[in-house]
C-alpha positions, 0 to 999 in steps of 0.5 A, spaced: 765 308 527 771 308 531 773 301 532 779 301 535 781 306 541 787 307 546 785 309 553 789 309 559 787 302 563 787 300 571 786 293 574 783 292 581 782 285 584 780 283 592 777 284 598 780 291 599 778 293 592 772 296 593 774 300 599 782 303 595 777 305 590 773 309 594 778 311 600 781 314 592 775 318 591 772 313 586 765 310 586 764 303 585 759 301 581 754 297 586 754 290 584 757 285 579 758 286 571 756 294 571 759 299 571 759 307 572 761 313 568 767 317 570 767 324 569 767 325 561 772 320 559 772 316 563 768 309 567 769 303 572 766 296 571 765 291 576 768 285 573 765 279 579 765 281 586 770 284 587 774 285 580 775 293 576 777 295 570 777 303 570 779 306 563 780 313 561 784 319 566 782 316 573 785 311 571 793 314 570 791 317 577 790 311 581 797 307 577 800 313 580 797 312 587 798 304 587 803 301 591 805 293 592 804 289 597 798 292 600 793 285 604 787 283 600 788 287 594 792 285 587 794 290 581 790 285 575 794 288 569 790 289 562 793 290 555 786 290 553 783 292 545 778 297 547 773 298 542 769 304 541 762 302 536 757 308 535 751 308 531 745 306 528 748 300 525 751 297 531 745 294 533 745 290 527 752 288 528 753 286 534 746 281 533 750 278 527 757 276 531 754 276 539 749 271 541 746 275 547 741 281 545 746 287 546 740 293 544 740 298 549 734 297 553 736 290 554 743 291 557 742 298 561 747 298 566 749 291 565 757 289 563 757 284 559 761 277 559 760 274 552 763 272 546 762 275 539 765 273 534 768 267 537 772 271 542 770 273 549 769 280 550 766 285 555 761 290 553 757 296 555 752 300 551 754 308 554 747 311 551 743 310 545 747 307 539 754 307 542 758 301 545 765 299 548 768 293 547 773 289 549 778 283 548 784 280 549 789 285 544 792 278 541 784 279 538 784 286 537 786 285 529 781 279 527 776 282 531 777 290 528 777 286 520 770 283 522 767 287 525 770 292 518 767 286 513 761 286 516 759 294 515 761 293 508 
């Protein structure tokens, strides 16, 4: 199991977003707190109405495109510590830290905002047993050691 995994992030808020991402080539999941693959390595959440976080190579490509000062759109900067959980024992695990049912058929396309372990987080099952986490990156080592206690 990969805990913790560094991977390019781009934040995105306002009522142009959705219309920057697709005029950059990027589709926008359709509703909030969902999300969409991109490509291999990559994804795009839907945060609320009109907030993303986009994570992997698009990422990179959109800050290369970003300019200031553009109306109804806002760079949302993410120092996020991003979590990667794979598995048969992750369903496990996240039902001892996390009050919401996290099993895969139970998110399906959803983002969720909760908390686990005390702290907020977002999280999304990809496929079958393997999950992405995120959280505040002053959290990450407190979350990275009980998410590790847990497992032993």
């Amino acid at each position: 199991m990969s805990l913790i995994y560094d991977a390019p992030r781009f934040g995105l808020k306002g009522s142009a977003a959705a219309a920057w991402l697709e005029a950059q080539g990027i589709a926008v999941p359709p509703q909030a707190n969902s999300w969409l693959a991109l490509g291999e390595d990559g994804r795009i959440l839907r945060l609320g109405r009109g907030e993303y976080l986009i994570e992997g190579a698009p990422a990179e490509t959109l800050a290369a495109r970003w300019q200031d000062g553009q109306p109804g759109l806002y760079r949302v900067p993410r120092y996020d510590a991003g979590f990667l959980l794979e598995g048969d024992a992750v369903p496990a695990l996240l039902a001892e830290i996390c009050g919401l049912d996290t099993r895969p058929h139970a998110i399906g396309g959803q983002v969720l905002l909760t908390l686990a372990a005390g702290i907020s987080v977002t999280l999304l099952c990809e496929a079958g047993q393997r999950y992405r986490l995120w959280c505040d990156a002053t959290y990450g080592h407190y979350l990275q050691h009980t998410l590790r206690e847990i497992l032993e």
